[in-house]
ZADO-1210 file (C-alpha; in nm, 4 decimals, padded with zeros to 6 digits):
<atoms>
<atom x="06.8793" y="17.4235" z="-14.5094" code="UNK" pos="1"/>
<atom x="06.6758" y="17.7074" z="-14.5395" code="UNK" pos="2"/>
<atom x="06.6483" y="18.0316" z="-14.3214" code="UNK" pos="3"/>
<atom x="06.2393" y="17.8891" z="-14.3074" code="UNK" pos="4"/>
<atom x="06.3560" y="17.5615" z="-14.1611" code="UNK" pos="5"/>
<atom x="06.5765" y="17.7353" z="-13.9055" code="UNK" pos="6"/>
<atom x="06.2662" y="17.9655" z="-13.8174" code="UNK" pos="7"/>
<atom x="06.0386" y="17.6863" z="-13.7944" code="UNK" pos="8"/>
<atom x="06.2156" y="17.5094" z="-13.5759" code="UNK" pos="9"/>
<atom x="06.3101" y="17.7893" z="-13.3509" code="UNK" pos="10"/>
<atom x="05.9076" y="17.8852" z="-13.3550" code="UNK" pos="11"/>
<atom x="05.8607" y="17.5442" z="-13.1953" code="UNK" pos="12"/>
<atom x="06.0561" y="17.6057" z="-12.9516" code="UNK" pos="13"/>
<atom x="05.9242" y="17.9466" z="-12.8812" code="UNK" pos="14"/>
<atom x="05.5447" y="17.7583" z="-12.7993" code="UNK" pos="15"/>
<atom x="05.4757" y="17.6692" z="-12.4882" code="UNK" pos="16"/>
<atom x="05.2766" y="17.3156" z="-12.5970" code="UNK" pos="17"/>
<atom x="05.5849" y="17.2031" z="-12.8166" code="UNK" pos="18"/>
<atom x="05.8298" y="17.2370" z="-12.5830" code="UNK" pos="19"/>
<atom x="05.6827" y="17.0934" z="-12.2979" code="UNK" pos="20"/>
<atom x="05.6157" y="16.7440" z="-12.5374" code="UNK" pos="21"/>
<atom x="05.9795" y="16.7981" z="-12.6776" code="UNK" pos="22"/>
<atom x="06.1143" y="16.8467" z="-12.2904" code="UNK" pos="23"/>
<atom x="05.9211" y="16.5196" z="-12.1658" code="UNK" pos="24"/>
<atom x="06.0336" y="16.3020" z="-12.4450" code="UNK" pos="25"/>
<atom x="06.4321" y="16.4191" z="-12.3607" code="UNK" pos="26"/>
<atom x="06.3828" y="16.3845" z="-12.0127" code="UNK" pos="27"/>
<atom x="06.1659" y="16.0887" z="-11.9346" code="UNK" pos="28"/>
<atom x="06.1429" y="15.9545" z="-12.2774" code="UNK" pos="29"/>
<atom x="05.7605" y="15.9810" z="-12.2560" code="UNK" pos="30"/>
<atom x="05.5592" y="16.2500" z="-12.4149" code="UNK" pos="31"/>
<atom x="05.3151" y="16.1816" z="-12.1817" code="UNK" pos="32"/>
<atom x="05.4595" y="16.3656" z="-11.9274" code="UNK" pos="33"/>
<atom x="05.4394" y="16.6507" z="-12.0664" code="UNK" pos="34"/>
<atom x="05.0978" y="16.7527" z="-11.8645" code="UNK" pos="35"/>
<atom x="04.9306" y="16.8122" z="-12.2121" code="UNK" pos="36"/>
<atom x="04.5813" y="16.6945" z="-12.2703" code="UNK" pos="37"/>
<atom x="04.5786" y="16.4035" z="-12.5520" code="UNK" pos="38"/>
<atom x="04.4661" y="16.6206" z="-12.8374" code="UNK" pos="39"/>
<atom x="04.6727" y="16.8957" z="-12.7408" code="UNK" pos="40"/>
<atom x="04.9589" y="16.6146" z="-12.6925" code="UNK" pos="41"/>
<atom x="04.9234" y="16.4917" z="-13.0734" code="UNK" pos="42"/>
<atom x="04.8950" y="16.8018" z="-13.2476" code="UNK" pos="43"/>
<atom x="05.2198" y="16.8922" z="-13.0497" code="UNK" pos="44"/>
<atom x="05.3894" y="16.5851" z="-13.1491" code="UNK" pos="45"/>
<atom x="05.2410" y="16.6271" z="-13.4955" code="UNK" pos="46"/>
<atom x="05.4036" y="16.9892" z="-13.4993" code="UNK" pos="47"/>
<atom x="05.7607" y="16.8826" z="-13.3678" code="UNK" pos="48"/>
<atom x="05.7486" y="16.5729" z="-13.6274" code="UNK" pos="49"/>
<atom x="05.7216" y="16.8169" z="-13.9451" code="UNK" pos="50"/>
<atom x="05.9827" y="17.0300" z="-13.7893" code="UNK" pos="51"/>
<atom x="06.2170" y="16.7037" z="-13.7919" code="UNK" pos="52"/>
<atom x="06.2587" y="16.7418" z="-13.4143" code="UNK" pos="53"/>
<atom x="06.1129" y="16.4155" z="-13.3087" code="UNK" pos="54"/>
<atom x="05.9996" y="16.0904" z="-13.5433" code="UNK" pos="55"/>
<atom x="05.7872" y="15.7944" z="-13.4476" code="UNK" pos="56"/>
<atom x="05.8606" y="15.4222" z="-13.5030" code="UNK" pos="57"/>
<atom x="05.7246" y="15.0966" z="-13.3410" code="UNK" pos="58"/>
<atom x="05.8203" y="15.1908" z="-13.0004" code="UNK" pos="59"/>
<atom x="05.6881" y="15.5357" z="-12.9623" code="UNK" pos="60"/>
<atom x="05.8263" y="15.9102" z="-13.0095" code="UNK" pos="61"/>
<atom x="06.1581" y="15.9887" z="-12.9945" code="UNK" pos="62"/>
<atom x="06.3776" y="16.3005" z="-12.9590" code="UNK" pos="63"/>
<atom x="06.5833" y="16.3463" z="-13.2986" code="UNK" pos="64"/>
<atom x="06.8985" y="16.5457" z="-13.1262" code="UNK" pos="65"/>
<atom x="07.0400" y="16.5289" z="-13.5034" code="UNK" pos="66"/>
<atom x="06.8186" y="16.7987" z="-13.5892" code="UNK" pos="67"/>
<atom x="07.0036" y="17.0330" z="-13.3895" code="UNK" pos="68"/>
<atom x="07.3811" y="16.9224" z="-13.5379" code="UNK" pos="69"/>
<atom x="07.2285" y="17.0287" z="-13.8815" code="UNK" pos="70"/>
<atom x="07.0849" y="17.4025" z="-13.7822" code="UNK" pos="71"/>
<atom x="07.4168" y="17.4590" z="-13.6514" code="UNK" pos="72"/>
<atom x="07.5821" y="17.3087" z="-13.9803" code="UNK" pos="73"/>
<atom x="07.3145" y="17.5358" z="-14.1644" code="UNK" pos="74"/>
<atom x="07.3902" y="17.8319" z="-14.0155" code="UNK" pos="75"/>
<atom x="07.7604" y="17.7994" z="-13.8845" code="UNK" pos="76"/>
<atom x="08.0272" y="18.0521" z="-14.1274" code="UNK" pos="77"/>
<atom x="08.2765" y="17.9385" z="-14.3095" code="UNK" pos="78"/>
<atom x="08.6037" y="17.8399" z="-14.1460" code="UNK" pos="79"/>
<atom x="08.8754" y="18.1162" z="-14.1479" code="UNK" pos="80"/>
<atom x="09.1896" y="18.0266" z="-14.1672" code="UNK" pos="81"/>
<atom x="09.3740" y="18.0055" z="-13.8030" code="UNK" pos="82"/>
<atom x="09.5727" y="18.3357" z="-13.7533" code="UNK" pos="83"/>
<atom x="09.7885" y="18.1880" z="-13.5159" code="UNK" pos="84"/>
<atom x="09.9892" y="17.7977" z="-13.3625" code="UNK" pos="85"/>
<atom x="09.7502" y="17.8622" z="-13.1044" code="UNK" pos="86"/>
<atom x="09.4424" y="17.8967" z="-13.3526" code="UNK" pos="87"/>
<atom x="09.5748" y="17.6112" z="-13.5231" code="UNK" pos="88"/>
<atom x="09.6058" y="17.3317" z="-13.1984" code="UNK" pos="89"/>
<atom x="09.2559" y="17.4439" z="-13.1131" code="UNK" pos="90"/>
<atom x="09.1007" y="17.3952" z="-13.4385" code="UNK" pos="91"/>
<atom x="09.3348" y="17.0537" z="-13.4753" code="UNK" pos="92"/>
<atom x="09.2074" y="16.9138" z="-13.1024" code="UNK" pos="93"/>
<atom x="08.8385" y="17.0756" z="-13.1127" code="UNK" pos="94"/>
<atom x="08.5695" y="16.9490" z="-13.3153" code="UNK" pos="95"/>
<atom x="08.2114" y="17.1267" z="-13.2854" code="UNK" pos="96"/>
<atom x="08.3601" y="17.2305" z="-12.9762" code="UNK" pos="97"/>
<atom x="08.4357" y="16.8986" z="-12.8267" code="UNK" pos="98"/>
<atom x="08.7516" y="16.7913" z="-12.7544" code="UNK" pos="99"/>
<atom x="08.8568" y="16.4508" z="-13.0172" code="UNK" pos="100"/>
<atom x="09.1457" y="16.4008" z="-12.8223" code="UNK" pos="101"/>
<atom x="09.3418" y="16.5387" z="-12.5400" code="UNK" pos="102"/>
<atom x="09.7051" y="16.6134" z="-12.6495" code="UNK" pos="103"/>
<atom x="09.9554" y="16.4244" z="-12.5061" code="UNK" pos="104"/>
<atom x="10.2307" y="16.6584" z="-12.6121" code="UNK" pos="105"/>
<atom x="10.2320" y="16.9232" z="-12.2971" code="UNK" pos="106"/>
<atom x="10.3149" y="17.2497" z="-12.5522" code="UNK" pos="107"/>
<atom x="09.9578" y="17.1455" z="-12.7351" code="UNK" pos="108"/>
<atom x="09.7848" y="16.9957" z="-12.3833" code="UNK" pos="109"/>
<atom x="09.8735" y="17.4097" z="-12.2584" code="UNK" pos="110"/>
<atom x="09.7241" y="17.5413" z="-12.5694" code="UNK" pos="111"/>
<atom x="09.4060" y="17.3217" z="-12.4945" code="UNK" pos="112"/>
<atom x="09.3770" y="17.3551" z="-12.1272" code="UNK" pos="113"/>
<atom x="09.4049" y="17.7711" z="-12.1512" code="UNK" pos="114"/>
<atom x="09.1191" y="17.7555" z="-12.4163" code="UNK" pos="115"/>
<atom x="08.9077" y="17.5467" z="-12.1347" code="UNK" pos="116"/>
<atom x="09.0487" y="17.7463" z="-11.8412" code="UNK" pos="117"/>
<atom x="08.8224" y="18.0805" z="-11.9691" code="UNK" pos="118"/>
<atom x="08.5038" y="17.9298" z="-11.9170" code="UNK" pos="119"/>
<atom x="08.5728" y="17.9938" z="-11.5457" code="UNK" pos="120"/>
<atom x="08.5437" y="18.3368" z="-11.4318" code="UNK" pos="121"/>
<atom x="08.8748" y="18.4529" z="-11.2025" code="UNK" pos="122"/>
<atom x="08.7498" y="18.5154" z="-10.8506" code="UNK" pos="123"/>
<atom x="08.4649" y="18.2728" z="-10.8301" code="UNK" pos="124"/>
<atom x="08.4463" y="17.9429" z="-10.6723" code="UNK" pos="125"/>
<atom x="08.3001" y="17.6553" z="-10.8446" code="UNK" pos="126"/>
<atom x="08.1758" y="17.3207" z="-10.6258" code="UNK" pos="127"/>
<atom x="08.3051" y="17.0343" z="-10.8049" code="UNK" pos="128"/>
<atom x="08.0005" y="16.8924" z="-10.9426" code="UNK" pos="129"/>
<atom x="07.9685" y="17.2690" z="-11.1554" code="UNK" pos="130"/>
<atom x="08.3652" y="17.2154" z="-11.3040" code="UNK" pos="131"/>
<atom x="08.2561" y="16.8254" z="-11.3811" code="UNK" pos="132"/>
<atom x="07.9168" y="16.9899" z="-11.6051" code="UNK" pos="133"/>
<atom x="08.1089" y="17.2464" z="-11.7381" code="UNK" pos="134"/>
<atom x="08.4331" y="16.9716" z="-11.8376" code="UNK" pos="135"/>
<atom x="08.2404" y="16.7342" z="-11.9530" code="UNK" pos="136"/>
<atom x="08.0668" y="16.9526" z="-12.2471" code="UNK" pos="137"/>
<atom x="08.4451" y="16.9093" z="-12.4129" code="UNK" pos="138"/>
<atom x="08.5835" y="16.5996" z="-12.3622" code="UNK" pos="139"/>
<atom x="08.3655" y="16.2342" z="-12.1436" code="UNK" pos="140"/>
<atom x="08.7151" y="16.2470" z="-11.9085" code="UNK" pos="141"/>
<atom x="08.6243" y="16.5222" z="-11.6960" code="UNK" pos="142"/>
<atom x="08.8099" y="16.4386" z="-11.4631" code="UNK" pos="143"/>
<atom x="09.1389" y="16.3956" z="-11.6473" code="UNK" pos="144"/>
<atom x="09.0673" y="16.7424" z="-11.7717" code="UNK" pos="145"/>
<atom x="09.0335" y="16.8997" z="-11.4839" code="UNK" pos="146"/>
<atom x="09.3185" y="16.6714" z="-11.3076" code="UNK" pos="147"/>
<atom x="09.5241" y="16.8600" z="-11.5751" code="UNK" pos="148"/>
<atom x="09.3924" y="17.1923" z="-11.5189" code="UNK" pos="149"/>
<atom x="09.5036" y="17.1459" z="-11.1492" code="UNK" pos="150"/>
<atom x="09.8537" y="17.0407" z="-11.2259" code="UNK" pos="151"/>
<atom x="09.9072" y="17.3096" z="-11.4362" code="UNK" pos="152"/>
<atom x="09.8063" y="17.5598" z="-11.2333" code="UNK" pos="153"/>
<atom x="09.4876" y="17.7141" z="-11.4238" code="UNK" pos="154"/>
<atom x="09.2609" y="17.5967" z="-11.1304" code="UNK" pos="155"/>
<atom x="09.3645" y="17.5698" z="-10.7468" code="UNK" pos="156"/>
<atom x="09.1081" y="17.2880" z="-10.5546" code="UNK" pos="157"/>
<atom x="09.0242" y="17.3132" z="-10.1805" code="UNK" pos="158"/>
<atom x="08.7508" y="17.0948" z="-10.0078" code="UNK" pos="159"/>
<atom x="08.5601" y="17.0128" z="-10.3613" code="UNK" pos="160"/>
<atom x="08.5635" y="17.3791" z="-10.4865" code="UNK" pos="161"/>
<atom x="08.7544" y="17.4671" z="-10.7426" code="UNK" pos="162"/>
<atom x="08.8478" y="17.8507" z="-10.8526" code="UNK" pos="163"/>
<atom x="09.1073" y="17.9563" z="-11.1309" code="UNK" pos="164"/>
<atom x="09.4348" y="18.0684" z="-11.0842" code="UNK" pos="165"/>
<atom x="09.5922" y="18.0902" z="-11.4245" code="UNK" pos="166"/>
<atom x="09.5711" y="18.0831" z="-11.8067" code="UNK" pos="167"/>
<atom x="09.4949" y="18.3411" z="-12.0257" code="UNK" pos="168"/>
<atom x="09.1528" y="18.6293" z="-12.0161" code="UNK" pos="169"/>
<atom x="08.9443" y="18.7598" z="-12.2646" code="UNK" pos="170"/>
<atom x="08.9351" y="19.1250" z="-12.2483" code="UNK" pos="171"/>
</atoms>
């Protein structure tokens, strides 16, 4: 993939008209929400289609999230090799930064949970639906995760909010 695909496709993003018909078809699933008038619609559509951000079969439009998976592929460095066990686990249990499994051995389940832990700050409190959203971009059991997280002491819980209370910070 070229830099000219990546800048293409970050140009319709940057337009007001493109993004509102991309943003209706993720959301509703209809373009037609987008509050664009017909022509304005289609040329949109038209736009996002030769950017390979959306395609168009018997049923209608539809979002082509793939798109995405390949910029980052395109533009993503080559792998270094891990520098340490720790490195290695994380590389081992994270794909794309999703989580394929969770470990069931504790030593690797620690090395896993610490990486999570730092994407809460120390000294704020999160409500319980914010630690779900922020969870469930790693693994679909959320709630195991953060079940874990609790048990091992990286976050405390009181009344649905949630604040950390261990594991390691990036300095």
């Amino acid at each position: 993939m070229s830099e000219e695909e990546i800048r293409r496709v970050l140009g319709l993003l940057y337009q007001e008209d493109t993004l509102r018909a991309l943003s209706a078809l993720v959301l509703t699933g209809r373009a037609e929400e987008a509050g664009l008038e017909p022509d304005a619609l289609r040329r949109a559509l038209d736009r996002l289609e030769r950017g390979g951000l959306v395609a168009r079969d018997e049923n209608g439009w539809h979002p082509r999230r793939e798109r995405f998976r390949e910029l980052l592929h395109a533009t993503k460095p080559p792998a270094a090799p891990p520098a340490s066990a720790e490195d290695r686990v994380i590389q081992t249990f994270l794909v794309e930064g999703r989580l394929r499994a969770i470990p069931t051995r504790r030593e690797k389940r620690l090395v896993v949970l610490d990486y999570i832990a730092r994407v809460f700050e120390p000294g704020v409190r999160y409500p319980e639906k914010d630690v779900n959203v922020a969870l469930r971009a790693f693994h679909d059991d959320y709630a195991a995760l953060r079940r874990y997280l609790v048990d091992e002491g990286m976050l405390a819980r009181a009344h649905n909010v949630y604040w950390r209370t261990g594991g390691s910070v990036d300095v």
